[in-house]
Backbone as numpy.savetxt, mean C-alpha at the origin, in Angstrom:
# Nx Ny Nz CAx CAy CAz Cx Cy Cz
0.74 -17.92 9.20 -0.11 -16.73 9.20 0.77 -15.49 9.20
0.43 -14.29 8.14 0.83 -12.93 8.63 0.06 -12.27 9.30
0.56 -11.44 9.59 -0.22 -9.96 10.27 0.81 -8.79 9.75
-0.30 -8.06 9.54 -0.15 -6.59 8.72 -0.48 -5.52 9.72
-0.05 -4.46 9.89 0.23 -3.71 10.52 0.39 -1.96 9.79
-0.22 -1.50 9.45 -0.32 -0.21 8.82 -0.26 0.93 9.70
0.86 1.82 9.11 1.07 3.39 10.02 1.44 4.16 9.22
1.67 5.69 9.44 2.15 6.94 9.10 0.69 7.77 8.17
-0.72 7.08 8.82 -1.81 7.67 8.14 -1.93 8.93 8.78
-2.87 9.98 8.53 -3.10 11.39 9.15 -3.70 12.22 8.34
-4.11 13.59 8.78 -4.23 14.53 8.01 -3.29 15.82 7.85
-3.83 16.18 6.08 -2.35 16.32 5.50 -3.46 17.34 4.82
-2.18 19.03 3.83 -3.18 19.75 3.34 -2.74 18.94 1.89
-4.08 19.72 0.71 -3.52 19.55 -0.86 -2.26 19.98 -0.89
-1.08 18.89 -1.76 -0.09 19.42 -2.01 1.05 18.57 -1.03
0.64 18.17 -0.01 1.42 17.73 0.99 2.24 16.35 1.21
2.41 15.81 1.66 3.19 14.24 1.30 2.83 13.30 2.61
2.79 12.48 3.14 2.63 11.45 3.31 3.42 9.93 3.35
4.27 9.35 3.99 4.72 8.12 4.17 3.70 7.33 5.04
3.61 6.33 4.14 3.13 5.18 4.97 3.65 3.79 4.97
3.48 3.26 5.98 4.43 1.85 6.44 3.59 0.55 6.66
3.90 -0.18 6.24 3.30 -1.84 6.88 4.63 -2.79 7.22
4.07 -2.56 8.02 4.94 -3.91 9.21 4.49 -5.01 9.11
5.02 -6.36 8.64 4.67 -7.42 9.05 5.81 -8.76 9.58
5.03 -9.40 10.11 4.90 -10.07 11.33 4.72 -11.63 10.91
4.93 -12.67 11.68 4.74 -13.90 11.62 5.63 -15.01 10.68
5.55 -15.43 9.73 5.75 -16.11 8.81 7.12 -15.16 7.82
7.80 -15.73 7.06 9.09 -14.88 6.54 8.33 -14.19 5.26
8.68 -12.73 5.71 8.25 -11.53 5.05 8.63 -11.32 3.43
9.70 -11.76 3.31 10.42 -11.69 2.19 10.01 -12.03 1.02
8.84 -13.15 1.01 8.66 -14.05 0.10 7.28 -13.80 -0.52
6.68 -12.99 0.18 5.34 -12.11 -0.40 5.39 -10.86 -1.18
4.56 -11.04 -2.29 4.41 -9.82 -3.26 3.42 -9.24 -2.32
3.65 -7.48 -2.29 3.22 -6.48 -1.47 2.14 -6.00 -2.07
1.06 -4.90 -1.49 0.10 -4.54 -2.53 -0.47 -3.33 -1.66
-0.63 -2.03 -2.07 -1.03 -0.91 -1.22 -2.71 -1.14 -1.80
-3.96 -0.71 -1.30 -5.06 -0.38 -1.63 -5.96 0.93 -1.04
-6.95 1.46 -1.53 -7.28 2.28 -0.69 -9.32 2.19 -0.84
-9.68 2.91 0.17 -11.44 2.89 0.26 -11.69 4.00 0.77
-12.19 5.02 -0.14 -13.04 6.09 -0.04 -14.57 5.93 0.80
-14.79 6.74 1.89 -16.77 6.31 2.23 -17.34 6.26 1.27
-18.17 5.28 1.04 -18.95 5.25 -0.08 -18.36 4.58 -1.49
-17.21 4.34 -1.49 -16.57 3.55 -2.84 -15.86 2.42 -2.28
-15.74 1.37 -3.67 -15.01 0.14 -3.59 -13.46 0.57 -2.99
-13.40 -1.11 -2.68 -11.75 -0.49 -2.41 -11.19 -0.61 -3.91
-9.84 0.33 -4.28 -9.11 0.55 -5.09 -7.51 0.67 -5.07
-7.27 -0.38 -6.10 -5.72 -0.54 -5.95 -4.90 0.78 -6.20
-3.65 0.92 -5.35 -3.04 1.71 -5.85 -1.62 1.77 -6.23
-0.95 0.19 -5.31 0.57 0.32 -5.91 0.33 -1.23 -5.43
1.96 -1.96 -6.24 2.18 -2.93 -5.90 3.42 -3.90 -6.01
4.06 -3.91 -5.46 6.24 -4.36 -5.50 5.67 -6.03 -5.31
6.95 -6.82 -6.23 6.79 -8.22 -6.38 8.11 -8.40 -5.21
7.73 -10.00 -4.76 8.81 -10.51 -3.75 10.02 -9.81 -3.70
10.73 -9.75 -4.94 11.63 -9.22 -4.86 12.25 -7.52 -4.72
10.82 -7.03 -5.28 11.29 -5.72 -5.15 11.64 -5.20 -6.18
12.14 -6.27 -7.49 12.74 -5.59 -8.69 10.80 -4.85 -9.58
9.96 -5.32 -9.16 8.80 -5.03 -10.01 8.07 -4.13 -9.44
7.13 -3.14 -9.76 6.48 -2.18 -8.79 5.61 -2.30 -10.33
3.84 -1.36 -9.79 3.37 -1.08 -10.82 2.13 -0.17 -9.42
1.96 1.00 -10.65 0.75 1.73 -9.82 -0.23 2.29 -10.72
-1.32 2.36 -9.77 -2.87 3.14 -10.71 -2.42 3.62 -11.17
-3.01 4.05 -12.58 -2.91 5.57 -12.99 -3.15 6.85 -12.58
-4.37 7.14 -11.67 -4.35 7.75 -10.57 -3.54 8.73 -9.21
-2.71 7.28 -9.34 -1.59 8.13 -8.28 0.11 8.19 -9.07
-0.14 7.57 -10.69 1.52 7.64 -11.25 2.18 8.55 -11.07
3.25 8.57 -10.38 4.46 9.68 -10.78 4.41 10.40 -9.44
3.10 10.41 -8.36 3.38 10.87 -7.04 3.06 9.75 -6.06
3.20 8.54 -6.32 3.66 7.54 -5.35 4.89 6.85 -5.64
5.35 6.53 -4.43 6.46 5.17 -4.87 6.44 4.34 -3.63
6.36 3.25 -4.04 6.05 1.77 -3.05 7.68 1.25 -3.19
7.82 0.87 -2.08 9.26 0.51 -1.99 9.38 -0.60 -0.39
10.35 -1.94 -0.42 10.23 -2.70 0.42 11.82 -2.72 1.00
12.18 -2.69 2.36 13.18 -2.95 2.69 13.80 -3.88 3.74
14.82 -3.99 4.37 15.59 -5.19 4.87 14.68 -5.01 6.03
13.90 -4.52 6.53 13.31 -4.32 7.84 11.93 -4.86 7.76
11.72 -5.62 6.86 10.40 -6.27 6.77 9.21 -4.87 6.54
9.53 -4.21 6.22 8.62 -3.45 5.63 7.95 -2.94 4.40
7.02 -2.82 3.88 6.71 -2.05 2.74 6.42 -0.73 3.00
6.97 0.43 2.15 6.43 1.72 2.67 5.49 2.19 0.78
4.75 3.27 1.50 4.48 3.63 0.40 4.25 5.51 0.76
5.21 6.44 -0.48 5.50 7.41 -0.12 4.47 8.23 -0.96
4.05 9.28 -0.80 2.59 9.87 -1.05 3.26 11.71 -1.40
3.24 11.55 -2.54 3.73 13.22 -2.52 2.77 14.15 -3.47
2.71 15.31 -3.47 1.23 15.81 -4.00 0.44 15.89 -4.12
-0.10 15.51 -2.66 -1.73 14.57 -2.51 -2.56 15.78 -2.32
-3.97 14.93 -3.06 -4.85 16.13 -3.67 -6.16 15.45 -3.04
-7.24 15.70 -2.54 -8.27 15.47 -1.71 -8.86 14.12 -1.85
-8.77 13.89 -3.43 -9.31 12.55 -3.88 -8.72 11.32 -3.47
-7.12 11.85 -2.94 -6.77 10.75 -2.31 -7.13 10.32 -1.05
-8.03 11.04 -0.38 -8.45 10.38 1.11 -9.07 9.28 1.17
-8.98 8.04 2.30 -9.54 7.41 2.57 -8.51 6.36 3.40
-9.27 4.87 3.67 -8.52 4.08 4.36 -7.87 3.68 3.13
-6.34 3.46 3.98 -5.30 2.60 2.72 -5.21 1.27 4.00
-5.22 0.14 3.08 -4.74 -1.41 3.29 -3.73 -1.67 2.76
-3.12 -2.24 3.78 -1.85 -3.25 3.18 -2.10 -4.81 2.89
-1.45 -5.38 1.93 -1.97 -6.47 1.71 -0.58 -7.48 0.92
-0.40 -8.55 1.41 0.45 -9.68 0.94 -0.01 -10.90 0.38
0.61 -11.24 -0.79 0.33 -12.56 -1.82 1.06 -12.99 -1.43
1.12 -14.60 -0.80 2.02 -15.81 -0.83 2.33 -16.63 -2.05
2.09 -16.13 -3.38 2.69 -16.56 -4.66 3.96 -16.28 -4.61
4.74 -17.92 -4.99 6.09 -17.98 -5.27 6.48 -17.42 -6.09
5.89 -16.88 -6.82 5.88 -15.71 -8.30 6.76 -14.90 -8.04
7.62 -14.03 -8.96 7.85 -12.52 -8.51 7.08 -11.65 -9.31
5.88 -12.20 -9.69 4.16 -11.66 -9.91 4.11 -10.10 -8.92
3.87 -9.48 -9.95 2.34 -8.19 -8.86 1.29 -8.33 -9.28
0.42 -7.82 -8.38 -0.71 -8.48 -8.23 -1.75 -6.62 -8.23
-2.59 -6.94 -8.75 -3.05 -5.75 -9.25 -5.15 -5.80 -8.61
-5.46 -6.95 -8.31 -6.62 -7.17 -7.84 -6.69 -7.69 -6.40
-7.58 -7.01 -5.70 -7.69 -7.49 -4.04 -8.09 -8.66 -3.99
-8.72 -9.22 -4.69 -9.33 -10.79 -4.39 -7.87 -11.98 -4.39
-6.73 -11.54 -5.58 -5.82 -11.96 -5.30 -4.40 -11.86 -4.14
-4.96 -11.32 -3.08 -4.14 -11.24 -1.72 -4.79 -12.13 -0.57
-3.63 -12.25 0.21 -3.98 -13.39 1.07 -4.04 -12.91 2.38
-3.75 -12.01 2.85 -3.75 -11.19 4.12 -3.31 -9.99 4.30
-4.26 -8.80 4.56 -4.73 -7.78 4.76 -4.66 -7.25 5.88
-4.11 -6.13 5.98 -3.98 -5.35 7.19 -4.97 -4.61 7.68
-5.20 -3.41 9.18 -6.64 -3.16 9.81 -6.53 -1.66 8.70
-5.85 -1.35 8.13 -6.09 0.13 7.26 -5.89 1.43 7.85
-5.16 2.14 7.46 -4.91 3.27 8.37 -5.31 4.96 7.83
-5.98 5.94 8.20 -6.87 6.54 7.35 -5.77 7.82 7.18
-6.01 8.46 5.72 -5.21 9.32 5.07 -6.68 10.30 4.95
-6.49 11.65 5.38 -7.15 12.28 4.76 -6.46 13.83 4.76
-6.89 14.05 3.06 -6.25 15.29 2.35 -7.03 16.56 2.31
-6.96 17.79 2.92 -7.61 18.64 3.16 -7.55 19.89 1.76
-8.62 20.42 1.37 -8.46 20.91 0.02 -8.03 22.76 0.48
């Protein structure tokens, strides 16, 4: 079993930046493709970034291209860094890990295997 662990959520103005972190726990970290998501009140959840086991692969919405970057390091973490954030980005972000031996990203929530409690971002206009 993992456990996911999500931090560095808050409120932030338009324009402002944002790091966020998932910690995980249990089982060896290394070997899971990573996956950021997020849920607006009132909307589905929606992918927004996603680094393969290794780290050499990343891919993000179109949405947030060019002002996120998802990045994993020796500390068992995934971070995901948030720069230019504009109101539409508020909501809960999830962290989420695939146990595919793949060095696959994974671009749909149904394909993750454990999910973190979500930690809320909200962007003030």
């Amino acid at each position: 079993q993992v456990q996911l662990v999500e931090s560095g959520g808050g409120l932030v103005q338009a324009g402002g930046s944002l790091r966020l972190s998932c910690a995980a726990s249990g089982r060896t970290f290394g070997v899971y493709a990573m996956g950021w998501f997020r849920q607006a009140p009132g909307k589905e959840r929606e992918f927004v970034a996603a680094i393969s086991r290794s780290g050499r692969r990343t891919y993000y919405a179109d949405s947030v291209k060019g002002r996120v970057t998802i990045s994993r390091n020796a500390a068992n973490t995934v971070d995901l860094q948030m720069n230019s954030l504009k109101p539409e980005d508020t909501g809960v972000y999830y962290c989420a890990a695939n146990r595919s031996p793949t060095d696959d990203i994974f671009t749909l929530h149904h394909s993750y295997d454990y999910w973190g409690q979500g930690t809320q971002v909200t962007v003030s206009s």
